[in-house]
C-alpha positions as CSV (number, residue, x, y, z in Angstrom):
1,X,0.0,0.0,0.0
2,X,1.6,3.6,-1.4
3,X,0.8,5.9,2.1
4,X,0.5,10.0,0.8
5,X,3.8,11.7,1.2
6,X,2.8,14.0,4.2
7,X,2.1,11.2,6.5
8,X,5.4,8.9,5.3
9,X,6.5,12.9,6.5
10,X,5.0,13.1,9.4
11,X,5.7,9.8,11.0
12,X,9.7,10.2,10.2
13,X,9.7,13.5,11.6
14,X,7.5,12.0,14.8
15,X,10.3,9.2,15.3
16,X,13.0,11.4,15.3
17,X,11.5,14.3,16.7
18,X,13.8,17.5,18.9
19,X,12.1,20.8,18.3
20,X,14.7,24.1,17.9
21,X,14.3,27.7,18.1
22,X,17.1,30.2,17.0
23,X,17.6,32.7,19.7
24,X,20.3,35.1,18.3
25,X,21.5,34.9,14.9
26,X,23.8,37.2,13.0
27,X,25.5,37.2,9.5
28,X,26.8,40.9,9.7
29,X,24.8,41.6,6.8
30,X,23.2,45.1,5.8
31,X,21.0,46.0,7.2
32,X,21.9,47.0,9.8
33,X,25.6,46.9,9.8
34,X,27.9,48.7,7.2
35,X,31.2,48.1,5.8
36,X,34.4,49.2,7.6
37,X,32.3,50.0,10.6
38,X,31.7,47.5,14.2
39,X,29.4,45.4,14.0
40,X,25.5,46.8,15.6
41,X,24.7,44.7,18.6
42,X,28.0,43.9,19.7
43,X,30.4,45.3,21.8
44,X,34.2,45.6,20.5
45,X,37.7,46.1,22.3
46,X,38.7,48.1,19.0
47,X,36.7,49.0,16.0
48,X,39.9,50.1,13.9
49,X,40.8,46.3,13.9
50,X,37.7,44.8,14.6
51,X,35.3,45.9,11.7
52,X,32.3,44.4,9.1
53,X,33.6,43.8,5.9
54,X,32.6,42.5,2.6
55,X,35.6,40.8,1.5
56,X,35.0,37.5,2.4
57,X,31.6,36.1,3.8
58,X,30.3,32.5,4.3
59,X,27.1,33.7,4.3
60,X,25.6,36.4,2.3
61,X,28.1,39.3,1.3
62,X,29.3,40.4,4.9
63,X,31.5,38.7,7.5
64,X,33.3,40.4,10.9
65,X,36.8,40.8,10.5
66,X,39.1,40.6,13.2
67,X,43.0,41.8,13.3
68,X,45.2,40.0,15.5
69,X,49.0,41.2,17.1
70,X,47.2,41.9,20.1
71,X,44.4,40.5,22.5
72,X,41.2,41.7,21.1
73,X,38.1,40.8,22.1
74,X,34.2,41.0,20.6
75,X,31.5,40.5,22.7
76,X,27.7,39.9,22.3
77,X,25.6,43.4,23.3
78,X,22.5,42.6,24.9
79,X,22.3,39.4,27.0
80,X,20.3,36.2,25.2
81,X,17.6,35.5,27.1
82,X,17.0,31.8,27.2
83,X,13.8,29.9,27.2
84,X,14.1,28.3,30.7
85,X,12.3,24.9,29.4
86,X,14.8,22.9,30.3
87,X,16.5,23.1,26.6
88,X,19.6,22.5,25.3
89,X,21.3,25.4,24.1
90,X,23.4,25.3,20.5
91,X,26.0,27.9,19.7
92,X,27.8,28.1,16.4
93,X,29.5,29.7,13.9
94,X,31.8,30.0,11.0
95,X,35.4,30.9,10.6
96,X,38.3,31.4,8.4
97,X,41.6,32.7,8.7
98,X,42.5,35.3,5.9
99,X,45.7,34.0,4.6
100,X,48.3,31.5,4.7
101,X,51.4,33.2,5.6
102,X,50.9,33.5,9.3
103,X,50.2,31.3,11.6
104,X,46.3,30.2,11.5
105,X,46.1,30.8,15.7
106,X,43.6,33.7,15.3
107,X,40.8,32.9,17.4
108,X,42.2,31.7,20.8
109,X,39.2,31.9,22.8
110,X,35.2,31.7,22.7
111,X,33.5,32.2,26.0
112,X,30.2,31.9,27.3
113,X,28.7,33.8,30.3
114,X,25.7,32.5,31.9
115,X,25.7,35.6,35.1
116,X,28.9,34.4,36.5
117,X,31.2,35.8,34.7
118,X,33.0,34.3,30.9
119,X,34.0,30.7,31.3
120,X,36.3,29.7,27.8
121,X,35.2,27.6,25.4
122,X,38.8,26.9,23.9
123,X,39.6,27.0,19.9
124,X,42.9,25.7,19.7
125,X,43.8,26.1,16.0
126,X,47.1,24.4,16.6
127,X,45.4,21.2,16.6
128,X,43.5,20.9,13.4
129,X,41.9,18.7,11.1
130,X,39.8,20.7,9.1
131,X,35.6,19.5,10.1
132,X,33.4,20.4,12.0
133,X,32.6,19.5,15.5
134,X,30.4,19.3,18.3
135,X,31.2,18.8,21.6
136,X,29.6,19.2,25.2
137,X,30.2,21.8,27.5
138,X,30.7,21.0,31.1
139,X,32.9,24.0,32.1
140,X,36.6,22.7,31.4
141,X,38.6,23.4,28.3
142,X,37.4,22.2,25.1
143,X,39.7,21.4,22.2
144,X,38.1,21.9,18.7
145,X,39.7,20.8,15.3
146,X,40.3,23.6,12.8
147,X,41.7,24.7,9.7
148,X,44.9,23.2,8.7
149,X,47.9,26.0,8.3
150,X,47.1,27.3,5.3
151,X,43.5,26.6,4.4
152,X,41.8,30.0,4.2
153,X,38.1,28.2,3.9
154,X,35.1,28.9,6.0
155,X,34.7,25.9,8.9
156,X,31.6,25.6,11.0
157,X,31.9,25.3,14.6
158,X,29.0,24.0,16.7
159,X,28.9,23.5,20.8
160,X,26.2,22.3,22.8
161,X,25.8,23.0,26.5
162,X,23.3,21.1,28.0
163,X,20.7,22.6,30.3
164,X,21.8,20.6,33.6
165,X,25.0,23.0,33.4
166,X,23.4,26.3,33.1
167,X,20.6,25.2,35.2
168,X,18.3,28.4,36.4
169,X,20.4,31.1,34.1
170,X,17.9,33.2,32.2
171,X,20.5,34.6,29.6
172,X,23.9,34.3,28.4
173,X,26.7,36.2,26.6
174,X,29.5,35.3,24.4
175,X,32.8,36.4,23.4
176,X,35.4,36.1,20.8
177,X,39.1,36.8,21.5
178,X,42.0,37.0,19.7
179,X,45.6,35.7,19.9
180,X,47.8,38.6,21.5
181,X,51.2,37.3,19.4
182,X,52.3,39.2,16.9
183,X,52.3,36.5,14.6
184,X,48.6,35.3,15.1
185,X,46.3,35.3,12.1
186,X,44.2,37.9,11.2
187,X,40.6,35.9,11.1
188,X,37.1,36.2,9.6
189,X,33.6,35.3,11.7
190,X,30.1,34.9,9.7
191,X,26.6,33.0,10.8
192,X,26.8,33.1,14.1
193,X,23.9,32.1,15.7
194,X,22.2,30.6,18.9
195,X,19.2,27.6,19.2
196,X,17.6,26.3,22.3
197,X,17.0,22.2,21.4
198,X,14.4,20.8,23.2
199,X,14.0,16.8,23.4
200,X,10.9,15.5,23.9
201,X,9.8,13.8,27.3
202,X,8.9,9.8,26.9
203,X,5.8,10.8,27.5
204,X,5.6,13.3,24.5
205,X,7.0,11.0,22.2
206,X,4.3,8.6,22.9
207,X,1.9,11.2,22.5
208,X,2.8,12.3,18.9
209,X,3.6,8.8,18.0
210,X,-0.4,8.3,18.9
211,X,-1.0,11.1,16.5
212,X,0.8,9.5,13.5
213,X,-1.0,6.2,14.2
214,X,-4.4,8.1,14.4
215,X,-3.4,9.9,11.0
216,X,-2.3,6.5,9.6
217,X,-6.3,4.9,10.6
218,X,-8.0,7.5,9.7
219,X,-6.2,7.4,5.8
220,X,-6.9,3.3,5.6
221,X,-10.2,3.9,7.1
222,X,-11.0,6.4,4.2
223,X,-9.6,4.0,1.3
């Protein structure tokens, strides 16, 4: 028996089912920000070195450029407010070094501040493989793969800190940093963004699993 499309849909969406809502998202595009100025929303260290350009973008035309040789740091304006549902929250972006002839350890550091003050979230770009990677956050340092020396691509970074860490946190920050050596490579950001994942109690799941099955009668009982 051939089942219509939208209920084959339905039940492989049922089955596998987490439900996501962005929170922040930003692709420095404009509107609202403009070229060769900071980015709106965010809060810089310098804006002569850290500054929206359009000369390399993974998304759309605009990325955030960010000149190393000293420790810079960007940081997120207005606190994220999160749900408070008991979600999952999933922070991510994507980065790229702008050349090969320095060293590609740009971004040393991406923190997360959920009231108590920035905790790191470390990108060591010494270590690299070139994917992307998701890890969980439980407070200590975490290593993520990059770019190998050289590679001047976009890479996506994704980490996921469960909601047993942040616990009753209503919002949270985050912040870029860059390498303070001299030699440190000047880096791009684009698409960052923020989701709260929620994953369905037992007792949900069996709930919408009821609903497929009721859609599934109702379509056999009609044929």
């Amino acid at each position: 028996m051939m089942y219509p499309k939208s209920i084959l849909l339905s039940c492989a969406l049922l089955a596998n089912s987490s439900f996501g809502v962005v929170l922040f998202s930003d692709s420095f595009e404009n509107p609202p920000d403009v070229v060769g100025e900071a980015p709106v929303g965010w809060n810089v260290s310098n804006a002569v070195r850290i500054f929206v350009t359009d000369a390399r973008a993974s998304v759309g035309t605009q990325s955030l450029f960010l000149s190393n040789s000293s420790l810079r740091t960007v940081t997120s304006g207005t606190p994220i407010a999160i749900p408070g549902g008991g979600e999952d929250l999933v922070f991510s972006f994507d980065y790229a070094i702008a050349d090969s002839i320095e060293s590609n350890e740009g971004l040393i550091g991406f923190a997360l501040d959920f009231g108590s003050g920035f905790e790191d979230v470390i990108i060591d770009l010494g270590q690299s493989n070139g994917y992307a990677n998701v890890s969980n956050y439980s407070g200590s340092t975490i290593v993520l793969p990059n770019a190998a020396g050289g590679d001047t691509a976009f890479f996506s970074y994704e980490v996921t800190v469960p909601a047993s860490y942040y616990g009753a946190a209503t919002d949270v920050s985050m912040r870029f940093r860059t390498n303070s050596s001299a030699g440190g490579e000047d880096f791009y950001l684009d698409n960052v963004s923020v989701s709260a994942i929620a994953i369905p109690e037992p007792a949900t799941y069996a709930m919408l699993m009821s609903i497929g099955v009721l859609m599934l009668v109702g379509y056999c009982r009609r044929k």
